[in-house]
TORPA-4810 file (N, C-alpha, C, O; in nm, 3 decimals):
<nodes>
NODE_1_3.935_16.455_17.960_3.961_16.332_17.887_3.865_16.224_17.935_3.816_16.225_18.047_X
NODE_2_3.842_16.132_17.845_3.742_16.096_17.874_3.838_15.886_17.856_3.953_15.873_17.814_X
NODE_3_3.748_15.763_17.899_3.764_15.646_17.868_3.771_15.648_17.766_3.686_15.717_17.710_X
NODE_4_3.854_15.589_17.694_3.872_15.509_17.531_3.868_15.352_17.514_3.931_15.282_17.593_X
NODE_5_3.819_15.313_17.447_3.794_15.183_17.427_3.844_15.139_17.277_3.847_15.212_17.178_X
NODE_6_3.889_14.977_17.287_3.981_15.015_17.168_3.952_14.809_17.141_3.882_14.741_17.216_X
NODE_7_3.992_14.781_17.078_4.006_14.597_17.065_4.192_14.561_16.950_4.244_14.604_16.847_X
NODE_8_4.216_14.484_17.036_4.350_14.488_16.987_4.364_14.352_16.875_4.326_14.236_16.884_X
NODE_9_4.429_14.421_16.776_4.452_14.374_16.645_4.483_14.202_16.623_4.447_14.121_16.538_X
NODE_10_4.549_14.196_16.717_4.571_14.018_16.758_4.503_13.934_16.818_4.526_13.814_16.826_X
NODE_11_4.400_14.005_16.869_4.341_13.859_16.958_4.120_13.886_16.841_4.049_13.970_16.786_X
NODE_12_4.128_13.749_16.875_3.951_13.736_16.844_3.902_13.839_16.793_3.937_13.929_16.869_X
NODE_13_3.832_13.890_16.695_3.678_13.990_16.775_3.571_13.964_16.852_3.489_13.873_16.836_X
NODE_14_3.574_14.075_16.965_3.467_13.972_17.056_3.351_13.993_16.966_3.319_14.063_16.870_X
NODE_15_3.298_13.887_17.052_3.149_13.832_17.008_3.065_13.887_17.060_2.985_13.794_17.047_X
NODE_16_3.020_13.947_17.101_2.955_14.035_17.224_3.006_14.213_17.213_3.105_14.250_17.149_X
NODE_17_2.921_14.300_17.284_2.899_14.407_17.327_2.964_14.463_17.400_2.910_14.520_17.495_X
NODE_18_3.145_14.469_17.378_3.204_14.471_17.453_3.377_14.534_17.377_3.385_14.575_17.261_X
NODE_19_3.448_14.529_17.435_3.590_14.577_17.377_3.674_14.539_17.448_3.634_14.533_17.564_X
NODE_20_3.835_14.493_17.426_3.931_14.406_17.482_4.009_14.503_17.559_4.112_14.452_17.602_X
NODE_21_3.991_14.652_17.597_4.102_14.731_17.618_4.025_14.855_17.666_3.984_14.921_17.570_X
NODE_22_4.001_14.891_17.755_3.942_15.017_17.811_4.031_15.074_17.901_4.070_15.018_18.004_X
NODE_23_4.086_15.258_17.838_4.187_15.279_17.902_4.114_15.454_17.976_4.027_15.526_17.927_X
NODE_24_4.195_15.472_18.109_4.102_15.548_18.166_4.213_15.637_18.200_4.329_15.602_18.223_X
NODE_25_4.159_15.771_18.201_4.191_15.877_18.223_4.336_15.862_18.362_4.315_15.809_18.471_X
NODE_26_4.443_15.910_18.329_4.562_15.860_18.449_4.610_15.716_18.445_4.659_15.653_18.538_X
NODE_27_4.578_15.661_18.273_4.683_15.566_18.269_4.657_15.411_18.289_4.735_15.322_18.256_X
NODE_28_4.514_15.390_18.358_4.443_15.289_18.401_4.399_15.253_18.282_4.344_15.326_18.201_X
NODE_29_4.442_15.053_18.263_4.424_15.031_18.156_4.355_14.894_18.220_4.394_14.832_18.319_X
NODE_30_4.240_14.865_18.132_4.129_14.771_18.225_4.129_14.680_18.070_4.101_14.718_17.956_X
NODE_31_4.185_14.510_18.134_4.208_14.398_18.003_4.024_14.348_18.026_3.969_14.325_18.133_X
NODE_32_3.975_14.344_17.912_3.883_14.187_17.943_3.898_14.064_17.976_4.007_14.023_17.936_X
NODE_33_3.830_13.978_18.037_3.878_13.861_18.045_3.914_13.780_17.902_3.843_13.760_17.804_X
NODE_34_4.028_13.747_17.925_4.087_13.658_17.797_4.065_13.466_17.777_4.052_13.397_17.878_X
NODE_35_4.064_13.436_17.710_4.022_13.305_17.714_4.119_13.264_17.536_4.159_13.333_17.443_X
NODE_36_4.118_13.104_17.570_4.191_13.037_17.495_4.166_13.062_17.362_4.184_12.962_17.294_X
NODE_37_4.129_13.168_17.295_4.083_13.162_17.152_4.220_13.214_17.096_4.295_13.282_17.166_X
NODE_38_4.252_13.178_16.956_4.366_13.291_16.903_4.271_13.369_16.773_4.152_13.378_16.745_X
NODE_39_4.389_13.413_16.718_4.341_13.544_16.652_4.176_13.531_16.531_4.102_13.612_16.477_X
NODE_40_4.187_13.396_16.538_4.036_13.337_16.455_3.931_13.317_16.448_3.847_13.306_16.359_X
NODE_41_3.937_13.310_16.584_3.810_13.277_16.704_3.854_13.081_16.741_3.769_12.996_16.769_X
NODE_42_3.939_13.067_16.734_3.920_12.925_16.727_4.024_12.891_16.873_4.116_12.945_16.935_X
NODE_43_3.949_12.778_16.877_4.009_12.728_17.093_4.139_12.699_17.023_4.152_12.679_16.902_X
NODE_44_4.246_12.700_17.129_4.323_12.624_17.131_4.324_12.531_17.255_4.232_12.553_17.333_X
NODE_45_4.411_12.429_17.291_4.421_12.381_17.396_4.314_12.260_17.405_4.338_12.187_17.502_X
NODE_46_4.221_12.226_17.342_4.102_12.143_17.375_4.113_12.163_17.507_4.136_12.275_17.554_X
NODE_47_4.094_12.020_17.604_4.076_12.004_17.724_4.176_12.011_17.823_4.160_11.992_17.944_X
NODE_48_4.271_12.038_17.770_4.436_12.066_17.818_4.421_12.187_17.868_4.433_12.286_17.795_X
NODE_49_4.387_12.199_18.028_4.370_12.289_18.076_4.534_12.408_18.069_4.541_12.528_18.044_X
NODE_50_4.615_12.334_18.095_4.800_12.404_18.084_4.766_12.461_17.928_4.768_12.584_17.927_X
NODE_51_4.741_12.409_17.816_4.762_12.463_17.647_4.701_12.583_17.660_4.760_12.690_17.647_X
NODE_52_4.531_12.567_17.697_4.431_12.646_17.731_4.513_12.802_17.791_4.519_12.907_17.727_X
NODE_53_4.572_12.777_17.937_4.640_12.873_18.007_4.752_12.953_17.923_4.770_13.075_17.929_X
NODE_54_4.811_12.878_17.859_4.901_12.943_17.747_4.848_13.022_17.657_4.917_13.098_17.589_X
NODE_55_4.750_13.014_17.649_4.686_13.059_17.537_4.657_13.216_17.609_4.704_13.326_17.579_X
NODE_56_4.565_13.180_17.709_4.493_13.310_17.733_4.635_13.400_17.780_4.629_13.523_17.770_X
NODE_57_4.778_13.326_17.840_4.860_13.463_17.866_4.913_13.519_17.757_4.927_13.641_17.746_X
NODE_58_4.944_13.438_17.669_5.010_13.503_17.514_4.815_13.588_17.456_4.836_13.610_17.337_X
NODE_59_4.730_13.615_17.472_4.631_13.672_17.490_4.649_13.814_17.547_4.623_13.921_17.493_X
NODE_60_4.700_13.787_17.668_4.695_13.924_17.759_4.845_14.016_17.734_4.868_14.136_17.741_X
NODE_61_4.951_13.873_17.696_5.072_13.968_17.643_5.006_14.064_17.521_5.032_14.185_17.527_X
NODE_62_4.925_14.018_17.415_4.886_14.063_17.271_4.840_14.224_17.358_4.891_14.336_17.348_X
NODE_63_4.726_14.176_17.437_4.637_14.315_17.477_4.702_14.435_17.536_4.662_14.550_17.520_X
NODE_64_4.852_14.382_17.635_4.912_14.458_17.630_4.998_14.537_17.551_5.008_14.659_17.561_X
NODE_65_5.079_14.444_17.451_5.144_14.543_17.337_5.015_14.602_17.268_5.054_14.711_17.227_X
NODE_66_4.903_14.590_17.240_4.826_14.702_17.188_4.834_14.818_17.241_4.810_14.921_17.178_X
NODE_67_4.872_14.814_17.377_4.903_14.976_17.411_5.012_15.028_17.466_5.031_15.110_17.557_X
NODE_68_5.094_14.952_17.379_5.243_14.950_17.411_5.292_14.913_17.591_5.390_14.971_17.640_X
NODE_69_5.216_14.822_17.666_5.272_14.768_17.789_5.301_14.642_17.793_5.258_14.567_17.705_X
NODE_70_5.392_14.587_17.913_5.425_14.449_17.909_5.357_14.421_18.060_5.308_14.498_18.143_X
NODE_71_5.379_14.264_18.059_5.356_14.213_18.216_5.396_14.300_18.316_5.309_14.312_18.403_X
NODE_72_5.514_14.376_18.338_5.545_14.436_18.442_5.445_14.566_18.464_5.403_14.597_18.575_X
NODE_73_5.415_14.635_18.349_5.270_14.702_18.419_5.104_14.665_18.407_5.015_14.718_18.340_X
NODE_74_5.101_14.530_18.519_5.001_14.465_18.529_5.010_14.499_18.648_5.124_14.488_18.692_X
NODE_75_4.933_14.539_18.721_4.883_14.547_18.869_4.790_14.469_18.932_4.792_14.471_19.055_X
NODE_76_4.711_14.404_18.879_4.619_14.281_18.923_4.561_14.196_18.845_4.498_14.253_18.756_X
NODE_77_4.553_14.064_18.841_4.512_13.975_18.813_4.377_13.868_18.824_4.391_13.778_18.908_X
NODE_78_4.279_13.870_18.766_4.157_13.765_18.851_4.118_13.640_18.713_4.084_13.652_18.595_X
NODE_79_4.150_13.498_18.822_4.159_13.414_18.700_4.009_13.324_18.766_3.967_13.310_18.881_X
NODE_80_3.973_13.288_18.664_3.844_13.206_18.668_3.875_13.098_18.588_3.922_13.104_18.474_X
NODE_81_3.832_12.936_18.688_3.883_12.830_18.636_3.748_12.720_18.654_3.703_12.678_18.761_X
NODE_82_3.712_12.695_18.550_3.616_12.599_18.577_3.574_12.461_18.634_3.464_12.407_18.645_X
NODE_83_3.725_12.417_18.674_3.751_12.264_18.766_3.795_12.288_18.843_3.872_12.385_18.846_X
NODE_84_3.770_12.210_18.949_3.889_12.250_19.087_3.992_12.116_19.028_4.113_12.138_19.032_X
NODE_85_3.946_11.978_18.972_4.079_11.935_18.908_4.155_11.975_18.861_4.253_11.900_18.855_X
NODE_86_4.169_12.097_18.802_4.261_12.146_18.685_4.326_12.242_18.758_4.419_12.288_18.691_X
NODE_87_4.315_12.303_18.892_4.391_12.360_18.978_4.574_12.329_18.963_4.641_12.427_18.932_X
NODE_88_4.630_12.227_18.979_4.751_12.161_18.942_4.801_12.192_18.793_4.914_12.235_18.771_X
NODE_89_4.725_12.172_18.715_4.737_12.214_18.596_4.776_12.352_18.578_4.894_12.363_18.545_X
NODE_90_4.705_12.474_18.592_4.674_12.575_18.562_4.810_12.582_18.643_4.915_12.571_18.580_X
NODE_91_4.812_12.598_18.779_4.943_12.669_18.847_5.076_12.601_18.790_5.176_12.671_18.774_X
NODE_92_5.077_12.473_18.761_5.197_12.462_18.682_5.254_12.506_18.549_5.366_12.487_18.503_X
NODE_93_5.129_12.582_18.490_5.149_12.668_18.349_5.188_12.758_18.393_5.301_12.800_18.367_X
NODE_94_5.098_12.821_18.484_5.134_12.978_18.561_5.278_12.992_18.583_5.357_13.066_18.525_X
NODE_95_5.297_12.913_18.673_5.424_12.875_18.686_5.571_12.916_18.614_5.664_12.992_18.641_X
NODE_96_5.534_12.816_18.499_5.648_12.796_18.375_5.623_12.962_18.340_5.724_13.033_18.338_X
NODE_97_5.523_13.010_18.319_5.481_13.159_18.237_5.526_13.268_18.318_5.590_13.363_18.274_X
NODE_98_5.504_13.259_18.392_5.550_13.404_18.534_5.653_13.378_18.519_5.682_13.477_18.452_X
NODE_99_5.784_13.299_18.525_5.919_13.269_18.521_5.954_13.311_18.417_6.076_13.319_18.407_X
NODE_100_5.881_13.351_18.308_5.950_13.463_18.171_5.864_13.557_18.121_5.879_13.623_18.017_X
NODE_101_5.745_13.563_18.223_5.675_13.698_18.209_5.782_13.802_18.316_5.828_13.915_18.294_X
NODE_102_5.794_13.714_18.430_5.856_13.830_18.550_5.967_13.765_18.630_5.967_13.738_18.750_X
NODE_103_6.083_13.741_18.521_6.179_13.716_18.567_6.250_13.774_18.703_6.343_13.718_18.761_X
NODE_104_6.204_13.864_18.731_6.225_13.915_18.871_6.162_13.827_18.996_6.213_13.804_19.106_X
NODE_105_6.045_13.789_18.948_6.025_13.728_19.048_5.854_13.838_19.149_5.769_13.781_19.218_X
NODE_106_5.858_13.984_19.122_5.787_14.032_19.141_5.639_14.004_19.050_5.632_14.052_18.937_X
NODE_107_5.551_13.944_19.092_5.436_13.929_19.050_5.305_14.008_19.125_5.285_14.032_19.244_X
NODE_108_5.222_14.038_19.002_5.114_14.137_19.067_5.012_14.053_19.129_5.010_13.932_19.104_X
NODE_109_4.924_14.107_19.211_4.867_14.061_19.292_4.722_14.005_19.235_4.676_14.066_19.139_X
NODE_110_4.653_13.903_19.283_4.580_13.768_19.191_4.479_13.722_19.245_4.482_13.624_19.321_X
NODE_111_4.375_13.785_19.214_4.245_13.693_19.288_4.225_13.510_19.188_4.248_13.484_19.070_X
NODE_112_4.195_13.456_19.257_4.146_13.299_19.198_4.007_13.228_19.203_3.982_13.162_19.304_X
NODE_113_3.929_13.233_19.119_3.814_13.175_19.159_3.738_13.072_19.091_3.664_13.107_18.999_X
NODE_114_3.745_12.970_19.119_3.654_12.852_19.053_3.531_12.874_19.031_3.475_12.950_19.109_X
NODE_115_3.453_12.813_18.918_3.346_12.896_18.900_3.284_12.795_18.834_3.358_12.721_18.769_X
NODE_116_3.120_12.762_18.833_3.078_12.670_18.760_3.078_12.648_18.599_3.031_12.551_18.539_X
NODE_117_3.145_12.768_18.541_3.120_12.762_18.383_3.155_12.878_18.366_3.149_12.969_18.449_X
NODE_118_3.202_12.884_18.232_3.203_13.016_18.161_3.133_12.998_18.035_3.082_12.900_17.981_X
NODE_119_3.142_13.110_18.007_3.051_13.147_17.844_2.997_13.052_17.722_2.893_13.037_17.659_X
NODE_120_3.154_12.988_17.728_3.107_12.897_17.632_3.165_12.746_17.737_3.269_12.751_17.802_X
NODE_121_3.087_12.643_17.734_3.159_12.506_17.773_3.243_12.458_17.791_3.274_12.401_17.895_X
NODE_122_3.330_12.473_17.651_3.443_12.450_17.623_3.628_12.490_17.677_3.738_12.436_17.690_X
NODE_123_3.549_12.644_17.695_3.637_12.725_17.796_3.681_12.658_17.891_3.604_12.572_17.933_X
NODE_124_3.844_12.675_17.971_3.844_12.604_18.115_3.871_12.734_18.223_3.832_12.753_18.339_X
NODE_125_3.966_12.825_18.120_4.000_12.925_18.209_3.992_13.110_18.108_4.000_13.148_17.991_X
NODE_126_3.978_13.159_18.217_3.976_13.285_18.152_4.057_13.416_18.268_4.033_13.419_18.389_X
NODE_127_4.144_13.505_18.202_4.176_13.560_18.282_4.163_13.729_18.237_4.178_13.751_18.116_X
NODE_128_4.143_13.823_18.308_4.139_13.928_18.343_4.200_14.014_18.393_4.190_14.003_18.515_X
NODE_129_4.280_14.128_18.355_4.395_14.207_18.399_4.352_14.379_18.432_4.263_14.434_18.367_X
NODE_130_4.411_14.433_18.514_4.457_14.597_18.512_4.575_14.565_18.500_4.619_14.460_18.546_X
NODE_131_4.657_14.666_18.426_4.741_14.750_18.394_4.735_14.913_18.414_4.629_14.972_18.391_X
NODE_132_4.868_14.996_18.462_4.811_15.081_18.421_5.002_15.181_18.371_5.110_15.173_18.430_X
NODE_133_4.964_15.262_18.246_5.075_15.268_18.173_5.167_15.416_18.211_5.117_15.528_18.222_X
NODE_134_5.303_15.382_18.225_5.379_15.481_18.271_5.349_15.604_18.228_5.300_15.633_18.119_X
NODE_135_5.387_15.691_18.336_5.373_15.833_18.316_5.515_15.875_18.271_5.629_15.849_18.309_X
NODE_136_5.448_15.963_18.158_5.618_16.011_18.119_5.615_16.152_18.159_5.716_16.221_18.147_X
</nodes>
């Protein structure tokens, strides 16, 4: 068996050379980084770094029901944020969102990294997931 690559029905088409969902042999399911666009290509959030953050997790929820998973099989997390002002921001979205992504309280583990820019300007944050999907 080989990688499959796939782009899920709800979010953007990327713009680029690339696919939203690469799933690997034993269940390993590798997200692209997600960013504030919805299904149009169009931002949400303007400069509202918290709207922005909403955006990209209802993003990564979408990428996961494309292959039938939820937050709980996410195994790691790496978020890229383009202000260190917006630090406060972002974790207080996170925040509100993990509290009904993972009502348990168990959250997967999260690299964080500020970064001078992303792709497009406008962007503030973008995030990036593994998953990987139960064995039956």
């Amino acid at each position: 068996m080989r990688v499959s690559y796939s782009n899920a029905a709800a979010l953007a088409k990327p713009r680029g050379p690339y696919s939203h969902l690469a799933i690997a042999p034993g269940g390993l399911v590798a997200i692209a980084g997600q960013v504030a666009l919805d299904r149009d290509g169009n931002l949400v959030g303007g400069d509202d770094c918290g709207r922005q953050t909403e955006q990209v997790f209802h993003n990564l929820q979408a990428a996961l029901a494309e292959v039938r998973l939820s937050p709980q099989d996410v195994i790691q997390l790496t978020t890229y944020l383009v202000r260190a002002e917006h630090i406060p921001s972002f974790f207080g979205a996170r925040e509100r969102i993990f509290r009904h992504l993972f009502p348990d309280g168990a959250y997967p583990p999260s690299t964080f990294l500020v970064v001078q820019r992303l792709v497009r300007p406008e962007l503030l944050v973008e995030i990036q997931a593994l998953a990987v999907a139960p064995t039956d």
